[in-house]
C-alpha positions in Angstrom: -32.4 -6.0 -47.9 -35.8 -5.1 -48.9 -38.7 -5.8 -46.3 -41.4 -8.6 -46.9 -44.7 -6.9 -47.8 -47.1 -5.5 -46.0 -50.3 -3.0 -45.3 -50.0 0.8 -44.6 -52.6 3.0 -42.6 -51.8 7.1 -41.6 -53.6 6.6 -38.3 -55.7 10.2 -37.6 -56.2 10.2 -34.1 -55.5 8.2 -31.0 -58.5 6.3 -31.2 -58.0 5.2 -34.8 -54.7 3.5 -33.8 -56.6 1.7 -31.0 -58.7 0.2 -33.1 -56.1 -0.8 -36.1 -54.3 -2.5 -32.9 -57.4 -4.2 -31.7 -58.5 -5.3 -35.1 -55.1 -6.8 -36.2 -53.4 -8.1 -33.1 -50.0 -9.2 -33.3 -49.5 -8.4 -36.9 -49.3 -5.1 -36.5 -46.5 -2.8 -36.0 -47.2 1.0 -34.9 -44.6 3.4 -36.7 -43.6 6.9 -35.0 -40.3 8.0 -36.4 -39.2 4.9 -37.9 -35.3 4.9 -36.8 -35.5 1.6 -34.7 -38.6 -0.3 -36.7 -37.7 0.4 -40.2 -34.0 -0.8 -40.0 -35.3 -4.0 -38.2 -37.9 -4.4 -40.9 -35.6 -4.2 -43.8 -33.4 -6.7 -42.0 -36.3 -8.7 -41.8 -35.8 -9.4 -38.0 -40.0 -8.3 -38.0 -42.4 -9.0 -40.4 -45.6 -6.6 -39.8 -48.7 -7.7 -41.9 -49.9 -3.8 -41.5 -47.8 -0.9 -40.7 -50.0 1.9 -38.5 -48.3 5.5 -38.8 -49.1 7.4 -35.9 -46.1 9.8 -36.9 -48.3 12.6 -37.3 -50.8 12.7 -34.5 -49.4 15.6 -32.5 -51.4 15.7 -29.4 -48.7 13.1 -28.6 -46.1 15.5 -28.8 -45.0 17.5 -26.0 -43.6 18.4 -22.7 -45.1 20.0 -19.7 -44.4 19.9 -15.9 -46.9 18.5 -13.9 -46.6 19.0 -9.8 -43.0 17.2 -9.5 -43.1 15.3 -12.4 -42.0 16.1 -15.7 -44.6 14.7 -18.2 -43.3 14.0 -22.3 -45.9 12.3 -25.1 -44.7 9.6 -26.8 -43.6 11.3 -29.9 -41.6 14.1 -28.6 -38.4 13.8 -30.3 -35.2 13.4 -29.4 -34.1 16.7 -30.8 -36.6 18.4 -28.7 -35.9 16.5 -25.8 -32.4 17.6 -26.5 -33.3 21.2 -26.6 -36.7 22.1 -24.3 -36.1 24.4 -21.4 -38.2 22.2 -19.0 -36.1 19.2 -19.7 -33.3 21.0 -19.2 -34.2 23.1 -16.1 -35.9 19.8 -14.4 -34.9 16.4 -15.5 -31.3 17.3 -17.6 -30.4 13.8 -17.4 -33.1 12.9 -20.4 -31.6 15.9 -22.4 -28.0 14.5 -21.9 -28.7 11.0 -23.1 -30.9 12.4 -26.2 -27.9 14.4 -27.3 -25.7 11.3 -27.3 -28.0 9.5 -29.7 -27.2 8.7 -33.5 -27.0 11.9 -35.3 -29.0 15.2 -35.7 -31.1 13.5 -38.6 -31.8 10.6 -36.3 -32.3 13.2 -33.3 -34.9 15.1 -35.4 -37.3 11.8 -36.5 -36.5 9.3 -33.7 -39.3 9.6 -31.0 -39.1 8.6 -27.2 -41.8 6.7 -27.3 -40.6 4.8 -30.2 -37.3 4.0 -28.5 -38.9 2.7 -25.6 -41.6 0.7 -27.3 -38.5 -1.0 -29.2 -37.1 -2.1 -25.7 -33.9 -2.7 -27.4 -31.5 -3.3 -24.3 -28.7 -0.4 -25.5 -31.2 1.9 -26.0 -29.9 5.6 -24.6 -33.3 6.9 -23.7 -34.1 3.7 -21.6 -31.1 4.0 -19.2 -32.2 7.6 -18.5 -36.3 6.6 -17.8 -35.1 3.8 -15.8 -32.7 6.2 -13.4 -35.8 9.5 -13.2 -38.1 6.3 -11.7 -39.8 7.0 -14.8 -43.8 5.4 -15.3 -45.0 4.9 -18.8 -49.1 5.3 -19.5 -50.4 2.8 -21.9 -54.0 3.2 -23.0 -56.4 -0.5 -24.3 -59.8 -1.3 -24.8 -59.5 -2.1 -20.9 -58.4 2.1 -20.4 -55.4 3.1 -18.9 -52.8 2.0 -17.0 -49.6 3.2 -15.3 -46.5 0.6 -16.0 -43.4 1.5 -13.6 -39.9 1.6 -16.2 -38.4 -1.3 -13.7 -40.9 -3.2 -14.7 -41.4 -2.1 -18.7 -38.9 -3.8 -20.4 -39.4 -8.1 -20.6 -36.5 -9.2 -22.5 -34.9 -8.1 -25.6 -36.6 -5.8 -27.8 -40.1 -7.2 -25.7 -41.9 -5.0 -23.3 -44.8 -5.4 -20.8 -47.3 -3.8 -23.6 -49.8 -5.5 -24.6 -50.6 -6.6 -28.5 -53.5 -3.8 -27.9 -52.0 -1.0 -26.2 -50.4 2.2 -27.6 -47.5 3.9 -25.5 -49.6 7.4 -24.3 -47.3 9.4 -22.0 -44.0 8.9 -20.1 -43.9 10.6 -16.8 -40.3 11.2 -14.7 -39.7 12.3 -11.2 -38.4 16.1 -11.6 -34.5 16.0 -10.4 -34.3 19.8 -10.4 -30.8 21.2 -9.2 -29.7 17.5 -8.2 -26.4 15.9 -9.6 -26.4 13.6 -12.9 -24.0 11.8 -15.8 -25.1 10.2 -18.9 -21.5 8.1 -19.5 -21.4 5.3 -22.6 -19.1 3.6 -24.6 -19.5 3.0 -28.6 -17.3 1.1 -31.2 -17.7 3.7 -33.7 -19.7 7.4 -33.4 -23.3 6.9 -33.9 -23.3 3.3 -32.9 -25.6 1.9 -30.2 -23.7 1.6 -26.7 -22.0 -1.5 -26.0 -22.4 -0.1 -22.5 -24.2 2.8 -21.0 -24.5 4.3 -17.8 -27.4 7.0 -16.0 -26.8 8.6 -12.9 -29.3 10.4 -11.2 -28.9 12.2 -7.5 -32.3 11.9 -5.6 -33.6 14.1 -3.0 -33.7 12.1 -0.5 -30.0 12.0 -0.9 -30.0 8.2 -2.8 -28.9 7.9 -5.9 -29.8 6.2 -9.1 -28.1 4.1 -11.4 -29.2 2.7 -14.7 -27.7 -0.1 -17.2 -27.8 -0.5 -20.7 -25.5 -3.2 -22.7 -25.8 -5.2 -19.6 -28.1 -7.9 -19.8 -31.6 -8.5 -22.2 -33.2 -5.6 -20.8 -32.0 -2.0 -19.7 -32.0 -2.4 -16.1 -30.9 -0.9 -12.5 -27.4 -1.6 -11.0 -29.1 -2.6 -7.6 -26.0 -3.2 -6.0 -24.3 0.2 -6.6 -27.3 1.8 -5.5 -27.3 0.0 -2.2 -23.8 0.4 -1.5 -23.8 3.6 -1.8 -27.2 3.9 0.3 -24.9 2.2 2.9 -22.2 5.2 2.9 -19.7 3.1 0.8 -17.5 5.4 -1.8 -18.6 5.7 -5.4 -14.8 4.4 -6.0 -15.8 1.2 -4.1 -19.2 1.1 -5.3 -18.9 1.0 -9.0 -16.6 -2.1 -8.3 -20.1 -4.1 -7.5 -21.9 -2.8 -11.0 -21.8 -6.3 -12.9 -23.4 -7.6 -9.8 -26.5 -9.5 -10.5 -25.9 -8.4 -14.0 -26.1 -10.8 -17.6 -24.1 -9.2 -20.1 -24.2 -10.8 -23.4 -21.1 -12.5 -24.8 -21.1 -12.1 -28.5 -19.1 -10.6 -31.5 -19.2 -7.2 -30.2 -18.0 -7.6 -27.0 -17.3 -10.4 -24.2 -19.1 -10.6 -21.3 -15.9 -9.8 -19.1 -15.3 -6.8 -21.3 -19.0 -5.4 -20.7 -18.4 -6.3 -17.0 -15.5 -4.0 -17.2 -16.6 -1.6 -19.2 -19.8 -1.0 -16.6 -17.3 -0.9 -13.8 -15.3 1.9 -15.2 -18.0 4.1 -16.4 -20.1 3.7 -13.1 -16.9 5.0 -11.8 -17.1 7.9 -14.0 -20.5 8.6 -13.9 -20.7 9.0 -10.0 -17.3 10.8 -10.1 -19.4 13.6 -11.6 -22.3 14.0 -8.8 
């Protein structure tokens, strides 16, 4: 299909995008590497008055460690998240869901920052964020402020950002030398997951577990995580991860399926710490 019409500014700084997103409100749609937005666009499931490309401001693009965190701009892309030494020396959990996503042309335009923004509830990158206790920095007219992931994404393909706000940095708890799985499950190669699973030891001996495909937002499998706080087996544990869960029931998969499907690959995934 051929997307309804609309306004296109090369943003060429931070600031500039600000203000584009101030001035328009709502009718405007910021573009990074285009891989979730221009798909959904063509579709016409959105319908941008203005388009705002912020795909080549590259002081958004980067890694760094800072203290125990791992800190990644918003338009680092997959590819490199797939491939930088830092990721993989402190946080290898984001490196193992980057290099599950789409292909190496998606991998090399797709941005974090743009999969997150898109909130879509399948989304690889989300799972992983949500498991590393991630915090994402958005930056408005009113300044800055630190969203935690658990409390990011709103519904589907909605997120606690405001009409105003760009996406700034995404900061993660560095997991260095601790236990991990990225496990999902696909109809076809390069499809989004019908169910994913992240799995990230902590240092103070908890661990983490992260959803995708299972409900209208990526979220955490509460009750695995406190079962296994309470010394039950991972075997035992995944048996609880549909708990509190809403798994859509639709022509890609049944809710029971999904409910299985999260089951056996929390199984997997802590069979692997």
């Amino acid at each position: 299909m051929i997307p309804a019409g609309f306004s296109y500014v090369r943003a060429g700084s931070v600031e500039q995008a600000l203000a584009e997103l101030a001035w328009h409100g709502r009718d405007v749609r910021l573009l990074a590497g285009g891989h979730s937005l221009l798909p959904a666009m063509k579709l016409r499931r959105v319908e941008p008055g203005v388009l705002v490309d912020i795909g080549r401001l590259r002081e958004l693009a980067y890694v760094r460690l800072d203290g125990e965190q791992v800190v990644v701009g918003p338009l680092t892309t997959h590819r490199t998240l797939e491939r930088d030494p830092l990721v993989a020396e402190h946080v290898p959990l984001l490196a193992a869901a980057a290099r599950r996503i789409g292909d190496p042309q998606v991998r090399n335009r797709g941005t974090i920052g743009g999969s997150l923004a898109h909130a879509d509830p399948a989304a690889d990158l989300a799972a992983a964020v949500l498991a590393l206790d991630g915090v994402l920095v958005a930056r408005g007219p009113s300044g800055v402020r630190d969203i935690p992931a658990a409390e990011f994404f709103t519904g589907v393909r909605t997120s606690a950002l405001a009409a105003d706000e760009l996406l700034v940095e995404i900061r993660l708890r560095a997991a260095t030398g601790l236990g991990y799985a990225f496990e999902k499950f696909s109809r076809r190669a390069l499809d989004w997951a019908v169910v994913g699973v992240a799995a990230q030891a902590r240092p103070e001996g908890r661990t983490a577990v992260a959803l995708i495909g299972m409900g209208p937002t990526p979220l955490r499998a509460g009750a695995v995580e406190e079962a296994l706080a309470a010394g039950v087996p991972a075997a035992e544990a995944s048996a609880l991860a549909a708990r509190g869960c809403a798994p859509a029931d639709n022509a890609v998969a049944s809710a029971a399926y999904r409910a299985h499907l999260a089951e056996v690959l929390v199984g997997r995934a802590l069979a692997t710490l």
